[in-house]
PLY file of the C-alpha trace (Angstrom):
ply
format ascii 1.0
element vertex 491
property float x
property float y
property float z
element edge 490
property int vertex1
property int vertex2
end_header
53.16 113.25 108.92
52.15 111.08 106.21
55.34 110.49 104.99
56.52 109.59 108.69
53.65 106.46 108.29
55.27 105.63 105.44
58.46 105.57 106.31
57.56 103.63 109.46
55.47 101.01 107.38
58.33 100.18 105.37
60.81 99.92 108.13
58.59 97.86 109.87
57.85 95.71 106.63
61.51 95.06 106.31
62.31 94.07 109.67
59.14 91.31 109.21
61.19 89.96 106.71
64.73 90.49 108.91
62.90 88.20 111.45
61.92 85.68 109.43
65.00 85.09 107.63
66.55 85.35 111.39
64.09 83.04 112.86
64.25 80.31 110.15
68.06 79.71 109.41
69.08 80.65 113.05
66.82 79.00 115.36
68.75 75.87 115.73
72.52 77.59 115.52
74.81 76.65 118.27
78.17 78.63 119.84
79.88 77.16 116.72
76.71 78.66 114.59
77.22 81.66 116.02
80.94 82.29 115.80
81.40 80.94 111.90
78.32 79.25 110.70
79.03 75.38 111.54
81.58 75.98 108.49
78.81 74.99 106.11
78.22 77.80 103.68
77.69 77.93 100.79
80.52 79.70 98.73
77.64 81.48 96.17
75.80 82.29 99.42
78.56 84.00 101.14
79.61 85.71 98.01
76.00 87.28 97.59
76.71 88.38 100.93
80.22 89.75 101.06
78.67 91.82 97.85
76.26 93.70 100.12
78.50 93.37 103.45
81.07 96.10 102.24
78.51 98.71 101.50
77.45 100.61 104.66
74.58 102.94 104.96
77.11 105.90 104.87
78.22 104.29 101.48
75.02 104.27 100.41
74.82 108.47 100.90
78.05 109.42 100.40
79.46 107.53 97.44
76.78 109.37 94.89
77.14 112.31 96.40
81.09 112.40 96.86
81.47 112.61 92.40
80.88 116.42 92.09
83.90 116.99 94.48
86.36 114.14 93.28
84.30 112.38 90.12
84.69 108.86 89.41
87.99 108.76 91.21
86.89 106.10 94.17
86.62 103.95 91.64
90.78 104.00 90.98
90.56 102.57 94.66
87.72 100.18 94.03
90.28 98.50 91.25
93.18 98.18 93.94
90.44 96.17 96.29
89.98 93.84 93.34
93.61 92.96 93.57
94.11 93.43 97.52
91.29 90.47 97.65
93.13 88.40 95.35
95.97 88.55 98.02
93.37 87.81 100.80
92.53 84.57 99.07
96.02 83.13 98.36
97.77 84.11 101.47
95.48 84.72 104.60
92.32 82.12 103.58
94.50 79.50 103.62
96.63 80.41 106.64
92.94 81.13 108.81
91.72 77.70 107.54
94.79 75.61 108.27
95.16 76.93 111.77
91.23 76.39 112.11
90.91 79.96 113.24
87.23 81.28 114.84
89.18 84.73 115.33
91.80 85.89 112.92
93.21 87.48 115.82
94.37 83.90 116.84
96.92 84.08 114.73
98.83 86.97 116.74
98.68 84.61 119.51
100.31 81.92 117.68
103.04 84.00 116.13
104.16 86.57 118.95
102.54 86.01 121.80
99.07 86.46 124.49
99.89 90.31 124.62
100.80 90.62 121.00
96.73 89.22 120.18
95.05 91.16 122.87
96.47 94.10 121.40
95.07 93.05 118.03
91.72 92.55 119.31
91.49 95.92 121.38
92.38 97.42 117.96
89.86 96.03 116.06
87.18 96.38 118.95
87.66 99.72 119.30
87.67 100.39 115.70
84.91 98.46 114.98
82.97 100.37 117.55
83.31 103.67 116.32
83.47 102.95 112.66
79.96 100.57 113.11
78.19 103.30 115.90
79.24 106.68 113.44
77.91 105.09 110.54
74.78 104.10 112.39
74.48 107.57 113.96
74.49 109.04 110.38
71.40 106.51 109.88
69.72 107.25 112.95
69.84 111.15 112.02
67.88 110.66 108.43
65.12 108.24 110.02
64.96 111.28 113.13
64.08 114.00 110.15
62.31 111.56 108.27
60.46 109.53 110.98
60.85 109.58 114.45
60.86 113.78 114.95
57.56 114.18 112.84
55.75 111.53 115.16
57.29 113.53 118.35
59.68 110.53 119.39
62.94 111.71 120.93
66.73 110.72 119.54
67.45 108.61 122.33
64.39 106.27 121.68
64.89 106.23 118.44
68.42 105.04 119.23
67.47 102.79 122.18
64.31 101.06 119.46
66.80 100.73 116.79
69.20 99.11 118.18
67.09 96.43 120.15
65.72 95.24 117.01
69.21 95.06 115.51
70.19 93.01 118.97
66.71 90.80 118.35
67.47 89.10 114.65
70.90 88.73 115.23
71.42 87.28 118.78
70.32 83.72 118.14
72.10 82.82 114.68
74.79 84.95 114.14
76.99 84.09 111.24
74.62 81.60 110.28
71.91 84.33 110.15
74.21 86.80 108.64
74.99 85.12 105.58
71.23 85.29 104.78
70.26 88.42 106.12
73.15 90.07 104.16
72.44 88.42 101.32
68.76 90.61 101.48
70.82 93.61 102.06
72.37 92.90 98.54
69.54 92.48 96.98
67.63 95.31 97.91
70.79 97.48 97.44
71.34 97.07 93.82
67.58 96.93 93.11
67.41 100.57 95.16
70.00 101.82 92.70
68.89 99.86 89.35
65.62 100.91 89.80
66.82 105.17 90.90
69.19 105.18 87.65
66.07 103.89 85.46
63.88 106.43 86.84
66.11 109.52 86.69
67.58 108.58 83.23
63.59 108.01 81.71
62.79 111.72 83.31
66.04 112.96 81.32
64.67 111.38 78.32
67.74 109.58 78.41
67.59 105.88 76.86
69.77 102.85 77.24
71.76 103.62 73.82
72.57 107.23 75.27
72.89 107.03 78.43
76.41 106.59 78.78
77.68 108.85 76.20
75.70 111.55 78.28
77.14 110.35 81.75
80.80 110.47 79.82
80.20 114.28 79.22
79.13 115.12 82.30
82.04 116.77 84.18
81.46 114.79 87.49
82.26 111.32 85.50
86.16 111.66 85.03
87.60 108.35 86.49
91.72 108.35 85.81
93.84 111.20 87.74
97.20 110.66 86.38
98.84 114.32 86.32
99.50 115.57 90.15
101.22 112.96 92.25
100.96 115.16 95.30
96.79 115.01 94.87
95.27 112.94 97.18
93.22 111.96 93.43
96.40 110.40 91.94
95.73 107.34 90.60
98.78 105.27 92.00
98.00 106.20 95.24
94.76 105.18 95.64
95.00 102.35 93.73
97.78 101.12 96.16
96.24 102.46 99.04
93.23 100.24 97.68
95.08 96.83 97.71
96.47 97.61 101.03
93.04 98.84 102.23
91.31 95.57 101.38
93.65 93.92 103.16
93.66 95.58 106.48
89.53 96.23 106.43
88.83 93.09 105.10
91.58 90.32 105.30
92.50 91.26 109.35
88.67 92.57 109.85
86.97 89.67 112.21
83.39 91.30 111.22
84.18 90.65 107.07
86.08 87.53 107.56
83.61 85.85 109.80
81.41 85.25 106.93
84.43 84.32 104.36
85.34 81.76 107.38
82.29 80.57 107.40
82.34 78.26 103.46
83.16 74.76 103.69
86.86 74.66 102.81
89.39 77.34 101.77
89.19 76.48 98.22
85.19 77.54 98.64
86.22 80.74 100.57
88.53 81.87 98.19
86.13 81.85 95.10
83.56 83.78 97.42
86.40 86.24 98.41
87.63 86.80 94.74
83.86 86.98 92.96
82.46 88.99 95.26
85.21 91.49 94.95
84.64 91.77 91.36
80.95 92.17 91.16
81.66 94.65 93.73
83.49 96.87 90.87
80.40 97.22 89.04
77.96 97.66 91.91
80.72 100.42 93.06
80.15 101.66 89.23
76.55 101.87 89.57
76.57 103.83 92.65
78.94 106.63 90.94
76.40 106.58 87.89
74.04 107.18 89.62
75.82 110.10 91.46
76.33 111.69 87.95
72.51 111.26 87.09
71.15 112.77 90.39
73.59 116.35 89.94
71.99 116.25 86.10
68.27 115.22 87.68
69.08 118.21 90.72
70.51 120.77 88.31
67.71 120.53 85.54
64.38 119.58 87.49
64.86 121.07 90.90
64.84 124.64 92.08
67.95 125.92 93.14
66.70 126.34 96.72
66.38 122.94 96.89
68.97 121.47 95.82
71.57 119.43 97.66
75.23 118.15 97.67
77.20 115.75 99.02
75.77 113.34 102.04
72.41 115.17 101.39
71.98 114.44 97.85
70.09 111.20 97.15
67.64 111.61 99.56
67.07 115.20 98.68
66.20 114.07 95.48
64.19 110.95 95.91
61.91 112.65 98.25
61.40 115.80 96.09
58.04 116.55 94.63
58.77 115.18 90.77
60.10 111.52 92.20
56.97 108.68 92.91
56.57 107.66 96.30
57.98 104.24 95.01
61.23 105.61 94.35
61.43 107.45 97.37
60.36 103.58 99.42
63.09 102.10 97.27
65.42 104.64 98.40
64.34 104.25 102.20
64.50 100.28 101.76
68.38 100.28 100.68
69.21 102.46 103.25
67.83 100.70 105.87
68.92 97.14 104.53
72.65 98.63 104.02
72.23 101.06 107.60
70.81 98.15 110.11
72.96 94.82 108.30
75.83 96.32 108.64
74.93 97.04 112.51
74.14 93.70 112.96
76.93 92.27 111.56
79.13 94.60 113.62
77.46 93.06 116.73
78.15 89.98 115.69
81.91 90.70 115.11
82.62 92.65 118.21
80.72 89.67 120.24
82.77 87.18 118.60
85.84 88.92 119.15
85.47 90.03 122.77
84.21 86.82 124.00
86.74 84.40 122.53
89.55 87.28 121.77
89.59 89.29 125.18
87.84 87.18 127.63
89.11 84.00 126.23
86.00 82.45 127.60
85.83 79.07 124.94
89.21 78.11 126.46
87.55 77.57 129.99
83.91 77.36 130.04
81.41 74.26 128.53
79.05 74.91 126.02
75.90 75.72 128.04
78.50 78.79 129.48
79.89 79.87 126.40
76.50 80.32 125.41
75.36 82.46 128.24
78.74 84.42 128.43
78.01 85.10 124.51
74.50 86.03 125.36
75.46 88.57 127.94
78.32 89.96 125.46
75.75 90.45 123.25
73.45 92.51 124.85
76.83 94.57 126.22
78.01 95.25 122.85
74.24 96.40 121.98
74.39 99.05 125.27
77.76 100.34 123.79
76.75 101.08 120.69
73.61 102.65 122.14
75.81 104.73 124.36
78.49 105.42 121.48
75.27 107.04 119.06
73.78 109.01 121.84
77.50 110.39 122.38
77.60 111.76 119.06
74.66 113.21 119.13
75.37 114.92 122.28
78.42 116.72 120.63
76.52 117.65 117.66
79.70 118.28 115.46
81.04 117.32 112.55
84.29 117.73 113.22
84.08 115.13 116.05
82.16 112.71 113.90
85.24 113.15 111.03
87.58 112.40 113.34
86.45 109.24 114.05
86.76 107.85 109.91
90.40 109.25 110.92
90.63 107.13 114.06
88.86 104.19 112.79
91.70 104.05 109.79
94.39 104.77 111.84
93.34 101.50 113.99
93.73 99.65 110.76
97.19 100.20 110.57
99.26 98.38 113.42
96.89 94.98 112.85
98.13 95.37 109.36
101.62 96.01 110.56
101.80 93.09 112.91
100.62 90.65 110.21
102.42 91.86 107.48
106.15 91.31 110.18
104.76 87.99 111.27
104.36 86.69 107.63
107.53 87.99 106.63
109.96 87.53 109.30
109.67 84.20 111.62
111.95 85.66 114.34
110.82 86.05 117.67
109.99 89.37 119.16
109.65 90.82 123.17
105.72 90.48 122.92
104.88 92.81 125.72
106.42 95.71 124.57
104.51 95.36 121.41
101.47 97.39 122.51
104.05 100.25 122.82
105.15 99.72 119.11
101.16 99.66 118.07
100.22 102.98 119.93
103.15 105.18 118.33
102.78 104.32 115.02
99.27 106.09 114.93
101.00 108.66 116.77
103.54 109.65 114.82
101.28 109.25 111.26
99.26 111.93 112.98
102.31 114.28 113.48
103.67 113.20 109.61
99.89 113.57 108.28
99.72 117.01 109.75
102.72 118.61 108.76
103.16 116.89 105.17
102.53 119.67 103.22
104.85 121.68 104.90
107.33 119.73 105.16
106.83 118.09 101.68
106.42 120.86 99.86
102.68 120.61 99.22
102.54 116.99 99.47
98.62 115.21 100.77
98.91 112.34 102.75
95.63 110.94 101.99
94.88 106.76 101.73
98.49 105.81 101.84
98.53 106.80 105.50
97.68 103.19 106.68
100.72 101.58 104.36
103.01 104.42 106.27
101.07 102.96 109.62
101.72 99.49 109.16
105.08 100.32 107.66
106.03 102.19 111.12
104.70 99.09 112.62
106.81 96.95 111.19
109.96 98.37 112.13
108.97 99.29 115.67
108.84 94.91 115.29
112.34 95.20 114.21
113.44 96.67 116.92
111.61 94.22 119.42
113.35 91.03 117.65
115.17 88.58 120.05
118.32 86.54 119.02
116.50 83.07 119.98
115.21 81.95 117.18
111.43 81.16 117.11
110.20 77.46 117.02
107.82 76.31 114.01
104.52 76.91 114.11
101.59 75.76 112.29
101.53 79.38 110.72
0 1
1 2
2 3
3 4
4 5
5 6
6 7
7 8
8 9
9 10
10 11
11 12
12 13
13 14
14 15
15 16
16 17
17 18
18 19
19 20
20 21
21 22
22 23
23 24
24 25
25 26
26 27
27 28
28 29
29 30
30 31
31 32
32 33
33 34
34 35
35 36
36 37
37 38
38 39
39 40
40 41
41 42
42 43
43 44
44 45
45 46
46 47
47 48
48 49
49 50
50 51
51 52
52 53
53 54
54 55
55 56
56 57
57 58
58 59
59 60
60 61
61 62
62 63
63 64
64 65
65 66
66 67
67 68
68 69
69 70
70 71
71 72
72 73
73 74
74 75
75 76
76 77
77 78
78 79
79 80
80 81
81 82
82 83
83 84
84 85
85 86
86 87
87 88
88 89
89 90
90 91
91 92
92 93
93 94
94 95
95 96
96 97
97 98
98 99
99 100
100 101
101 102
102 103
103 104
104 105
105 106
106 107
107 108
108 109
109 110
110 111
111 112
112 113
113 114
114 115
115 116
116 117
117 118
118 119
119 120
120 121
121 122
122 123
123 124
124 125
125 126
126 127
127 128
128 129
129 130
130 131
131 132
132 133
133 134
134 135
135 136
136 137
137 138
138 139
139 140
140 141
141 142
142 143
143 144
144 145
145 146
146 147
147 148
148 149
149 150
150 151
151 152
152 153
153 154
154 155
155 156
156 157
157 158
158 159
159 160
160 161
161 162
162 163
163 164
164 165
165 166
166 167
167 168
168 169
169 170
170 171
171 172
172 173
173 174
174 175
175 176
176 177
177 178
178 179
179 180
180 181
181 182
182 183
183 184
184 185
185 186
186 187
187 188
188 189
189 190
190 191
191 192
192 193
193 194
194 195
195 196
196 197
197 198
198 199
199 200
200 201
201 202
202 203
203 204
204 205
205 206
206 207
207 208
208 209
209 210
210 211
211 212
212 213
213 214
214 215
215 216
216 217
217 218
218 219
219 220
220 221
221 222
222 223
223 224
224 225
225 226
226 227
227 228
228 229
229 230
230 231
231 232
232 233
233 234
234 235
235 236
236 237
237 238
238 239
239 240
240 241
241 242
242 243
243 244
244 245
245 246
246 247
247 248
248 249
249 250
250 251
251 252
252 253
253 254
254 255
255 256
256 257
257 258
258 259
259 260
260 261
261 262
262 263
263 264
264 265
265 266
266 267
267 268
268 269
269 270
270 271
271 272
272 273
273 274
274 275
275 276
276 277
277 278
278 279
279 280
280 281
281 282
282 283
283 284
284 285
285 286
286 287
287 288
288 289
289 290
290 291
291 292
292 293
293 294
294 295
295 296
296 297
297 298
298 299
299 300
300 301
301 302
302 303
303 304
304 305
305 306
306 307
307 308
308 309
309 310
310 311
311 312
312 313
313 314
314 315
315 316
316 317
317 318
318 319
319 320
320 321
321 322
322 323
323 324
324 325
325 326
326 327
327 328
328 329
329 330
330 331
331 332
332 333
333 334
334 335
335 336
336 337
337 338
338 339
339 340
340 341
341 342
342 343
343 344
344 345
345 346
346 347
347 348
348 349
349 350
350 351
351 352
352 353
353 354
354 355
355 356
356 357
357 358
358 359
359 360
360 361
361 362
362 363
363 364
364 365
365 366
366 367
367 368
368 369
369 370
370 371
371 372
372 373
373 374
374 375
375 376
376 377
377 378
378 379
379 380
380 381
381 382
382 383
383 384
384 385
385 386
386 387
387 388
388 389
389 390
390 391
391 392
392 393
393 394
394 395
395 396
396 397
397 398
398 399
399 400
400 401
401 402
402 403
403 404
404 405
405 406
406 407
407 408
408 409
409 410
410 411
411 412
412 413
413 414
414 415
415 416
416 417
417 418
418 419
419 420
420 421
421 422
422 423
423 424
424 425
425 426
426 427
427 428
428 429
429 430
430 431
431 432
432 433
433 434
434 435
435 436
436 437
437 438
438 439
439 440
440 441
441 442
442 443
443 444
444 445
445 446
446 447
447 448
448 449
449 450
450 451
451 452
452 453
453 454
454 455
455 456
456 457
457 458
458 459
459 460
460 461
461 462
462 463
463 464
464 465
465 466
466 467
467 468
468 469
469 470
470 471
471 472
472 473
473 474
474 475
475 476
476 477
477 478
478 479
479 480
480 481
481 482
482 483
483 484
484 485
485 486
486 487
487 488
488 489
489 490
């Protein structure tokens, strides 16, 4: 029970600070506030951001946790985002900017058609959805062990409480709030894992001058998988699947590009996109270190009763009896900040998205409307993602939770595909038949992922399933192509 108080304190702590932050750089934000920040942010601002931005709660848990099964190998991805965002920055940025994009979904619009960029928003909205409400859910379960079950609250209150504070600090400023907000969430992410690898490696009697020769002979630290290319570890393949990845979840993802969107010019926007990319190798790095040092810390300190893989790991371990409280608070702290940004931010995104992509409601209503049709999109994007959570719970399985990473990345694929055709190929297609083209792509990677090794004599499809996605996309385009040739566009 005392731990619960704890706990509580320092969410509540937090959330003080959420608020202010909120209150102070968002009070004054208008529709435009909202939806991309006025265009006024800083590009060292945003970057700080984007750093903590593409690390989720289920990041936070997982990525440590993940090296005894595949060691260091995310990190062979991590390099391919590096480059992926370097393709962001010269091609899209500069497109999004000089058609003075709010949505990057506009762009569909522009290039194919009004069907062709509904079905790009529905993507991403339902994508976003699932992706933002599982990872949530996986948040919601920890604080329900950790919190909310000792003090005799229920799961749907807990879910209901949560997400009404995440609606509170980031209704008013949006973007404009964001930027800040997820700027804390970088902060207290690295300092959560700075201050975890410190403590573990001091208990190992590990120094700074040994440390990494002892995290190089650790088993659960090889980084380069070069010999199988039908293991979903290869190198090339999740290196390319990385560049490609980056491209699709961040390039063509409204909630990440809102805040790129929001710097002062291109030229500002691309320097946040490519710097924060590359600090985010080493942050990536840290979290994989650490990984290593909590197996060595759980396999030398703890008894094996207790001990923990996987998802379960870190906080295993940094509430067990030979970790300080402090650690345990600092552990609790970058959950939270990476958990409950990242659900904000999703908010923020879907809201964006639905109001100008799917309702279209800037292209017919005043300000004063906008702002109460944004309002009211607000709080129904909040009530999804309520409902979504509760949902999951209800099922209780892990198989169902699974297959919605599977869904979300299959989502990924035809927005990739669609932008990829339109950038390559300035013909004209039949834009109402392309919904068809973006619903049997998925399907058929499904059938291909499914029987691969059969058919392929043992070969994984793994992460280059959404470059065969947006590759099937593509040519289902083809196929849609009309002999009148398109006019010139801005694009």
């Amino acid at each position: 029970m005392t731990t619960a108080w704890i706990v509580l304190a320092t969410i509540a702590g937090y959330f003080a600070l959420l608020f202010l932050l909120s209150w102070l750089t968002g009070r004054k934000a208008d529709n435009a506030g909202f939806f991309n920040g006025n265009r006024g942010s800083s590009w060292w601002m945003a970057t700080v951001a984007m750093i903590g931005a593409s690390i989720s709660g289920v990041t936070f848990i997982s990525v440590p946790g993940a090296v005894l099964a595949g060691g260091y190998s995310y990190l062979q991805m991590v390099l391919g985002f590096f480059v992926g965002s370097v393709l962001v920055a010269w091609v899209l940025i500069p497109l999004f900017y000089r058609m003075n994009l709010v949505s990057i979904y506009g762009y569909l619009e522009n290039r194919f058609g009004l069907v062709s960029y509904r079905t790009g928003a529905w993507f991403f909205f339902v994508s976003k959805m699932l992706g933002a409400s599982v990872r949530f859910f996986v948040v919601c379960v920890v604080l329900q062990t950790l919190v909310f079950g000792p003090l005799g609250i229920p799961f749907a209150l807990n879910v209901v409480l949560t997400v009404a504070l995440i609606w509170l600090y980031s209704f008013q400023g949006g973007v404009k709030s964001l930027i800040w907000t997820d700027s804390l969430k970088t902060l207290c992410l690295v300092t959560s894992v700075v201050c975890c690898i410190g403590f573990i490696a001091h208990s190992l009697g590990l120094g700074w001058d040994t440390l990494p020769a002892a995290i190089a002979a650790h088993p659960t630290s090889h980084t380069f998988f070069f010999d199988d290319p039908k293991d979903g570890h290869y190198f090339w393949k999740q290196f390319t699947a990385g560049v490609f990845m980056v491209i699709a979840t961040t390039g063509l993802d409204q909630d990440l590009m809102q805040r790129t969107l929001s710097c002062k010019n291109f030229r500002d926007s691309q320097k946040n996109m490519v710097l924060s990319a590359f600090i985010q190798i080493f942050v990536i790095g840290l979290f994989l270190v650490l990984g290593t040092l909590l197996y060595m810390y759980s396999e030398t300190r703890l008894p094996e009763a207790e001990r923990a893989t996987g998802d379960a790991l870190f906080g295993t371990v940094a509430w067990s009896e030979g970790f300080p409280l402090f650690i345990g608070i600092v552990f609790l702290i970058g959950l939270i900040a990476a958990a409950y940004s990242a659900a904000g931010s999703a908010l923020t995104a879907l809201t964006t998205s639905f109001t100008l992509d799917i309702l279209r409601a800037d292209r017919r209503q005043d300000e004063r409307r906008l702002t109460r049709t944004r309002k009211r999109v607000h709080v129904g994007m909040s009530l999804t993602m309520a409902a979504v959570i509760l949902v999951f719970y209800e099922l209780n399985d892990d198989s169902a939770i699974n297959a919605v990473y599977s869904l979300a990345s299959y989502t990924y694929g035809p927005i990739l595909g669609m932008f990829a055709f339109g950038l390559a190929c300035r013909r004209p297609v039949r834009d109402r038949w392309v919904p068809v083209v973006a619903i049997l792509s998925p399907l058929l990677c499904y059938i291909l992922q499914s029987n691969s090794e059969r058919w392929f004599g043992g070969y994984q499809i793994s992460f280059e399933l959404l470059l065969i996605n947006a590759a099937l996309t593509a040519a289902g385009l083809c196929l849609l192509i009309r002999k009148k040739p398109v006019r010139r566009t801005s694009a």
